[in-house]
N, C-alpha and C positions, 0 to 999 in steps of 0.2 A: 817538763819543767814543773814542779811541784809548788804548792801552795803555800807561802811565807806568812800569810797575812790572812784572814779572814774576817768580814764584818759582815756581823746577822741582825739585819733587821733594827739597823741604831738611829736609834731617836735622841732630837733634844729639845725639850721645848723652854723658851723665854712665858712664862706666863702664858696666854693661849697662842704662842708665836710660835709654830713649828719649824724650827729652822731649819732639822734636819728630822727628816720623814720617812723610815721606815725604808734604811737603802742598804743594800746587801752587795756586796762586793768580793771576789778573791784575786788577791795581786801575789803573784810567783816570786819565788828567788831570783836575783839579778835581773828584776825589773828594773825599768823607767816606768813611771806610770805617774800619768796627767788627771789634776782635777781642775773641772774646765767649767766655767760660768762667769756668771753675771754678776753684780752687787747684790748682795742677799741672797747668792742662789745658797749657801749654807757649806759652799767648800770650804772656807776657812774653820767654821764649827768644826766640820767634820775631821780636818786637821789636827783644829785642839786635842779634840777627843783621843786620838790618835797617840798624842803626845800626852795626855794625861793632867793640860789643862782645866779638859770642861766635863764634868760628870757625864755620863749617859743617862737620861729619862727613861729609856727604853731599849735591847737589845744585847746582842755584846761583840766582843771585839779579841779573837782567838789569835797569840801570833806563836807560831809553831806548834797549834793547838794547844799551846796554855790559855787560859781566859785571862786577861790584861783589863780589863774592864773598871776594876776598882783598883789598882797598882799603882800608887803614889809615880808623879815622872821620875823622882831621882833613880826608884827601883825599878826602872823599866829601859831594855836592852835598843833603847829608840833617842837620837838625837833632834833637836830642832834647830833650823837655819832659820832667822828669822830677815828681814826686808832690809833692816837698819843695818845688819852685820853685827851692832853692840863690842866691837872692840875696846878692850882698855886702853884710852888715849896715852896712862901714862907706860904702858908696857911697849917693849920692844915684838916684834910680828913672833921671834921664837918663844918668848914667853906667853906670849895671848894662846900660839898654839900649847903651849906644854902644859896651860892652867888645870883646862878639865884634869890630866892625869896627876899633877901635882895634889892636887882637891882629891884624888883615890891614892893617896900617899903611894903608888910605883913608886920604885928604888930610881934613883938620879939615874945610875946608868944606862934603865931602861927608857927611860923618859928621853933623855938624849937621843938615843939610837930610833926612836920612833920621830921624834919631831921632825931629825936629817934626813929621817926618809921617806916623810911627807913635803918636805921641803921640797927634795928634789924632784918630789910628782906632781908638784904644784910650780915648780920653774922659779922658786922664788930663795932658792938657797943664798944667793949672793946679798938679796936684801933683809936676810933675818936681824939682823941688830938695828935697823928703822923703825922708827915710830908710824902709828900709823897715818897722820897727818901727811906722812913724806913721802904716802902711797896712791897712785892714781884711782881710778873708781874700782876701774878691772882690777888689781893688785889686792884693795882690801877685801873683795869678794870671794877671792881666793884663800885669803887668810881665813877667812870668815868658814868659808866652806874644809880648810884640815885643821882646824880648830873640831871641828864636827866629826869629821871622817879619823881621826886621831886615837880616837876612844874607840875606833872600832866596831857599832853600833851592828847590830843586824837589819835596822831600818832607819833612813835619815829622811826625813820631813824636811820640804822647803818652801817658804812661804814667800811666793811674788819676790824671791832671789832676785832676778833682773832688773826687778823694776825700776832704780835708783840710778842705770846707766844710760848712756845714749845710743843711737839705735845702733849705730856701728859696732859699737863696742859690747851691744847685749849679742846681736848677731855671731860676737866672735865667740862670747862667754856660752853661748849654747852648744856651742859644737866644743868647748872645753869642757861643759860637765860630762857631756855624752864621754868624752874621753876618760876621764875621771873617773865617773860610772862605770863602763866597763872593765878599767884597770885595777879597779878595789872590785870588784862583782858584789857590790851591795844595793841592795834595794832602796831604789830612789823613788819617793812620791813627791811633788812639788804640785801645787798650789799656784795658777797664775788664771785672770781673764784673758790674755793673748792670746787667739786661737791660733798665729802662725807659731810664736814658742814653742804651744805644745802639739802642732803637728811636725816638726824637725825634731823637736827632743825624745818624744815617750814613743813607746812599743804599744801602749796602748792608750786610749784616752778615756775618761767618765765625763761624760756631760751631766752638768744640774741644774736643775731649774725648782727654785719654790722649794727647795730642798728634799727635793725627790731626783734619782737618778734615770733620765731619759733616754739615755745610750750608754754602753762602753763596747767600745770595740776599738782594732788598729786604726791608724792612721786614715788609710786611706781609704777604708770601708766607711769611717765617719765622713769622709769630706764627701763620696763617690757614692756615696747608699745610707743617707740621714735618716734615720728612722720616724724622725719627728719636722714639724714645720720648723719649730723651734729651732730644733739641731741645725738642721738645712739652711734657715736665714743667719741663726749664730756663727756657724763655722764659716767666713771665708766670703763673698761674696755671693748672692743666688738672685736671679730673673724670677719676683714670682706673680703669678696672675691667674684673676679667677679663669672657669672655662664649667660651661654649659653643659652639665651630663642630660642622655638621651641613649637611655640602655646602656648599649658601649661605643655609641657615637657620642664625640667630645669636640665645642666648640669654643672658638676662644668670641670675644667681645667682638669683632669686627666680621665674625662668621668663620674665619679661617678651618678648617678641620686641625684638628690635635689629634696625633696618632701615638701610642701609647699603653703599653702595658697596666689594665687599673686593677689594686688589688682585692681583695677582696674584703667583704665590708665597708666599703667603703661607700658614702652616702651620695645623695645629689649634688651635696656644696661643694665645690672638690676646687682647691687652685691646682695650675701648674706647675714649674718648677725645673729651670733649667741655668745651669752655668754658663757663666761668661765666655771661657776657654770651649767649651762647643760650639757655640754658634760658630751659622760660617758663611762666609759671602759668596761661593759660589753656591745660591741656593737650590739650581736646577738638580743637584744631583741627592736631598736631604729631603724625610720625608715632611715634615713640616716647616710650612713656613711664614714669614710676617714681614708686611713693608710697613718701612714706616720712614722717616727723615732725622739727619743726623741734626742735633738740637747740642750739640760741643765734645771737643776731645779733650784729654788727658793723656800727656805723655808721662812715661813709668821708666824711661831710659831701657828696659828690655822690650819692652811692649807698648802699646796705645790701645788707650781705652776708649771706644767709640760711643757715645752716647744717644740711643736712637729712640725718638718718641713714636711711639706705634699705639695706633682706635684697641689694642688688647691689654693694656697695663696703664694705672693713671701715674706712673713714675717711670720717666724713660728709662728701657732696657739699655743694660750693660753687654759689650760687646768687646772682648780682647782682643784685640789683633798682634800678631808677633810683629817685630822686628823688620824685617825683609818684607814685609808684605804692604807695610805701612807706609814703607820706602818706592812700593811699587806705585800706589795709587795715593791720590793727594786727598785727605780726606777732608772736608771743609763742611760749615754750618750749613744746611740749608738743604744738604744734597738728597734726595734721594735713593734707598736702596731696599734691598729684602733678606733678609737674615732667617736662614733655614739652620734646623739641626736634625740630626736621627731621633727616633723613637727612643732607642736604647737610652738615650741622653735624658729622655724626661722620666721628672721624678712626680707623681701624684700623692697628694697630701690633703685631710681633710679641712675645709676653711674655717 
């Protein structure tokens, strides 16, 4: 899969405000691809830039190795989805899609024969003569979204797309872009803080922070192999707690031994770092382990999350339990128990 997209080294500064610092990037043809942060971490900057919003201070931005860096948005082969959708109230859903081509004067015929047959890949052919008021949340989103893909773009930018629906319905709309995505094979970058969004949707994720790029890698490598503390508490939920270096013997706070892979470089300060879905209750058979008292649960309707205060973490460790297991044993305030996991499960990270 070949490189669509390339960004060298792009900077942007607000006055001494470095929003986006020196990040480098290359995203393939018929990507998904996630930019994943905080408020201020500078994904949206980098967004703009992208789109030809926001100048670059520094670097540049290749796509099919043309330099796009200075290219006014109208001249540049890149649409933007923005959050609100910006539908024309008083237009009908087939006009809102047929505008952008109307505005490149395409001949009527072909303008028709395109909009019918983004219509139909958006499921929304029966309601093209509606306003958009007379469209539910999902409905306009999709207008919003071949209104974009219509003109045919070789990269589409989406900016916090979901955000505006409710979770059911964003749940649904993710597994509709991916479909979408795939069916046009264009390259999709979207922009959201939801770490579950963007580990269902993209092929790949960038994590940012401070507008610097911390990770990018698949899905599952960022949640399963964080590179950073950051990463690892951002993505998803994570048990972390200091732990006692001594050579390559590792203590937690109540003396317990921590067994564990440490990598190299790495100093005396060191916390641990272990997911919820590892730990496990039958501890006798895992190589580390920690007692502590159940202090409250949360039920998830798939799952129960056990809440256990343990002498190793000043914030009770989280604990997943499935379904059937939850159902086995009654789990209640107060009780005590010991929650073991494997080596292989911990992650070390400097504190």
């Amino acid at each position: 899969m070949t490189s669509l997209l390339s960004i060298r080294h792009v900077e942007k500064h607000f006055g001494r405000v470095r929003a986006v610092n020196g990040v480098s990037l290359d995203i393939r043809e018929n990507e998904f691809f996630a930019l994943l942060g905080s408020s201020g971490s500078g994904k949206t900057t980098l967004l703009r830039m992208l789109a030809g919003f926001e100048t670059l201070s520094g670097g540049q931005i290749l796509l099919n190795g043309r330099d796009i860096s200075n290219v006014p948005p109208n001249h540049r082969p890149v649409n933007l989805m923005f959050q609100s959708y910006a539908l024309f109230p008083h237009m009908t859903v087939a006009q809102n899609i047929a505008y952008g081509l109307e505005m490149e004067k395409l001949p009527r015929a072909e303008i028709r024969a395109r909009v019918d047959e983004i219509l139909g890949t958006i499921q929304l052919s029966a309601l093209a003569a509606r306003k958009p008021e007379q469209l539910s949340g999902g409905q306009r989103q999709r207008v919003a979204l071949a209104r974009a893909l219509v003109k045919r773009p070789q990269l589409l930018l989406l900016d916090e797309p979901l955000g505006a629906l409710d979770k059911k319905l964003r749940s649904e709309m993710q597994l509709e872009l991916k479909r979408i995505q795939h069916q046009f094979g264009i390259t999709f970058i979207i922009v959201t803080h939801d770490q579950e969004e963007a580990l269902v949707m993209a092929d790949r994720i960038a994590i940012l922070q401070h507008g610097e790029l911390v990770q990018c890698a698949p899905p599952r490598e960022v949640y399963e192999h964080p590179a950073t503390r950051f990463a690892a508490e951002f993505i998803g939920v994570m048990n972390v707690f200091p732990v006692q270096r001594d050579g390559m013997r590792l203590t937690a706070a109540d003396g317990s031994l921590i067994h564990a892979s440490i990598p190299e470089g790495l100093g005396a300060e060191i916390v641990a770092a272990v997911r919820p879905e590892r730990l496990r209750l039958d501890a006798e058979t895992c190589d580390n382990r920690l007692s502590g008292r159940i202090i409250a649960t949360a039920y998830h309707g798939l799952d129960l999350q056990v809440h256990v205060a343990t002498p190793a973490m000043a914030k009770p460790m989280v604990c997943r339990v499935t379904a059937d297991a939850a159902e086995a044993r009654n789990f209640r305030a107060g009780d005590l128990l010991t929650l073991g996991w494997n080596s292989a499960d911990t992650r070390l990270f400097a504190a």
